[in-house]
C-alpha positions in Angstrom: -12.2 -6.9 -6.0 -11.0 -3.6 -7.0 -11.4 -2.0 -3.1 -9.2 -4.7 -2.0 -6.5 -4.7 -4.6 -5.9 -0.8 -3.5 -6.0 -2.4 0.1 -3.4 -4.5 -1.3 -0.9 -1.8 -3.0 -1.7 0.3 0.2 -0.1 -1.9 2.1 3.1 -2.6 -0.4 3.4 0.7 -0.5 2.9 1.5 2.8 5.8 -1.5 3.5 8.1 0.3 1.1 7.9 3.8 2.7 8.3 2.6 6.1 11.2 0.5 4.8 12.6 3.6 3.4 12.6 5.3 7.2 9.3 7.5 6.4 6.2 7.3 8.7 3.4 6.6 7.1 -0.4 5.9 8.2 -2.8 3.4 5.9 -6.2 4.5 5.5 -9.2 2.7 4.2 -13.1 2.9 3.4 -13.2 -0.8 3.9 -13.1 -2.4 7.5 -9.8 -4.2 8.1 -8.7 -2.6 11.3 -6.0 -5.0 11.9 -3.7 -3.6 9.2 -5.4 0.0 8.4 -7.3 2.7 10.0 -10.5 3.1 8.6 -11.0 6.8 7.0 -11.6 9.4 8.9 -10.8 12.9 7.5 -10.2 14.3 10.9 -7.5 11.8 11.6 -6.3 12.1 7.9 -5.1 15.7 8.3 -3.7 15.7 11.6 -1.4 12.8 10.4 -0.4 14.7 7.9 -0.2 17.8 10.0 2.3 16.0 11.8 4.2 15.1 8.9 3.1 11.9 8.1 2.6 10.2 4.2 -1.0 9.0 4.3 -2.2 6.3 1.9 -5.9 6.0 1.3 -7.0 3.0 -0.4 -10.2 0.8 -0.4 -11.7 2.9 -2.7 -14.6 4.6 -1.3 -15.9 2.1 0.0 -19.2 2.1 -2.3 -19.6 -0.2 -5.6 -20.5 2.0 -8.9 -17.0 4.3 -8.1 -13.4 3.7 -9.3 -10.6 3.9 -7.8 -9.4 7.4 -9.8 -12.9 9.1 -8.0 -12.1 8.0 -5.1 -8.6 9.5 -4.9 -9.9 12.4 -6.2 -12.7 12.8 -3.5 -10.2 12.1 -0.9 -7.3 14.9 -2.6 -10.3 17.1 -2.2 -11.4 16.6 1.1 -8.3 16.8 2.8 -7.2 19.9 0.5 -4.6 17.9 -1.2 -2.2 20.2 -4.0 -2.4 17.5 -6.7 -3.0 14.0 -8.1 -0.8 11.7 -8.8 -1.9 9.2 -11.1 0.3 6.3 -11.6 0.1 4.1 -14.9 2.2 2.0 -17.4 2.8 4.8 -19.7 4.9 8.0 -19.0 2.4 10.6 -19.6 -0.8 11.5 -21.6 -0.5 11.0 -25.4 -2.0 11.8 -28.5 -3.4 8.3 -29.0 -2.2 5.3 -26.8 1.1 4.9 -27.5 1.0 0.9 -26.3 -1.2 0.6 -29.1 0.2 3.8 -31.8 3.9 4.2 -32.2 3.2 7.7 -33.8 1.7 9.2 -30.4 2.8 12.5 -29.1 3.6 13.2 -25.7 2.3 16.2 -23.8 4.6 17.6 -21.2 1.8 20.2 -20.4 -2.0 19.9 -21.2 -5.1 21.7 -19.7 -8.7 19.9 -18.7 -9.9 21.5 -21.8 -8.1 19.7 -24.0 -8.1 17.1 -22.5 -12.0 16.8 -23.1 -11.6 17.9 -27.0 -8.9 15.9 -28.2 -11.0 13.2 -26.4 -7.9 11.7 -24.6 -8.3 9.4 -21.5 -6.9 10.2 -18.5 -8.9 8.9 -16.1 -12.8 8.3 -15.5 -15.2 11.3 -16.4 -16.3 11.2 -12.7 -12.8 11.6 -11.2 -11.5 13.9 -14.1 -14.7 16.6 -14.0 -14.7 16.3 -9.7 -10.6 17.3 -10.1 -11.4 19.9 -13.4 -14.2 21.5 -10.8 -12.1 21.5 -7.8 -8.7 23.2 -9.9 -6.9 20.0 -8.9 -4.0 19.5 -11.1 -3.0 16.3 -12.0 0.1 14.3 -12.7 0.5 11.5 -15.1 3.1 9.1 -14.7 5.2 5.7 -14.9 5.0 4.1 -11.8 6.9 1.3 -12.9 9.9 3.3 -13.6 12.4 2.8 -10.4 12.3 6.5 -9.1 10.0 8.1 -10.3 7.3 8.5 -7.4 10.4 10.1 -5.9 10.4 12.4 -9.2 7.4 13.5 -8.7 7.9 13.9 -4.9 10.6 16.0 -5.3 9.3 18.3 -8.2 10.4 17.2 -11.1 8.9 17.5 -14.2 7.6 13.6 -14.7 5.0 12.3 -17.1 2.2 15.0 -17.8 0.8 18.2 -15.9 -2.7 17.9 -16.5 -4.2 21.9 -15.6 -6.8 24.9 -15.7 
């Protein structure tokens, strides 16, 4: 269920982008080749060689691995700069803040603490693949109108998650 629900916000998001006048290609490790390409890597960096915003959803296509490994495998294989990781909270905390009203922001925190503070971020799989790989990450809101553009544009959104 969890491949098809990316499937799903691939396409919303994919809908939205396009609506927004940016060219976009969908990508997926799940056959539906009436409404995505399946991934290929090949194909995945020429599109974006020619400037276009590729979404890869569907997981990878293999039960036993989230969603988080997947985009991580796939940031990696197509020698991405970062991950974005979109969530209901506006960052890494100190505890989880839907839960503690005394948790602490990070604006800034490294892999390392990360680990020793024992904070979640995102699977161990996905988190020690990205660690291993120096692949930053960036923790954010996605449900806060504009922020994905934020973080497109640079600005300092949510938490920078670093060697």
């Amino acid at each position: 269920m969890g491949m098809l629900a990316t499937a799903i916000n691939g396409l919303a998001l994919q809908s939205a982008l396009e609506d927004a006048g940016i060219y976009t290609r969908l990508q997926t490790a799940i056959k539906m080749e009436q409404v995505a390409e399946p991934y290929i890597k090949r194909r995945a960096v020429r599109h974006l060689e020619k400037g276009r915003v590729v979404i890869f959803s569907g997981g990878t296509g293999n039960p036993y691995f989230t969603t988080d490994t997947a985009a991580v495998l796939r940031a990696i294989e197509i020698d991405a700069d970062v991950i974005l990781k979109g969530t209901r909270v506006d960052g890494v905390y100190t505890s989880d803040p839907e839960k503690d009203s005394t948790a602490t922001k990070f604006e800034n925190i490294t892999f390392k603490d990360v680990m020793s503070k024992g904070l979640k971020v995102m699977d161990m799989t996905a988190f020690t693949l990205s660690e291993e790989n120096k692949l930053p990450i960036i923790v954010f809101d996605m449900n806060k109108k504009g922020n994905l553009l934020k973080v497109l544009s640079g600005e300092n959104v949510g938490t920078k998650v670093d060697i």
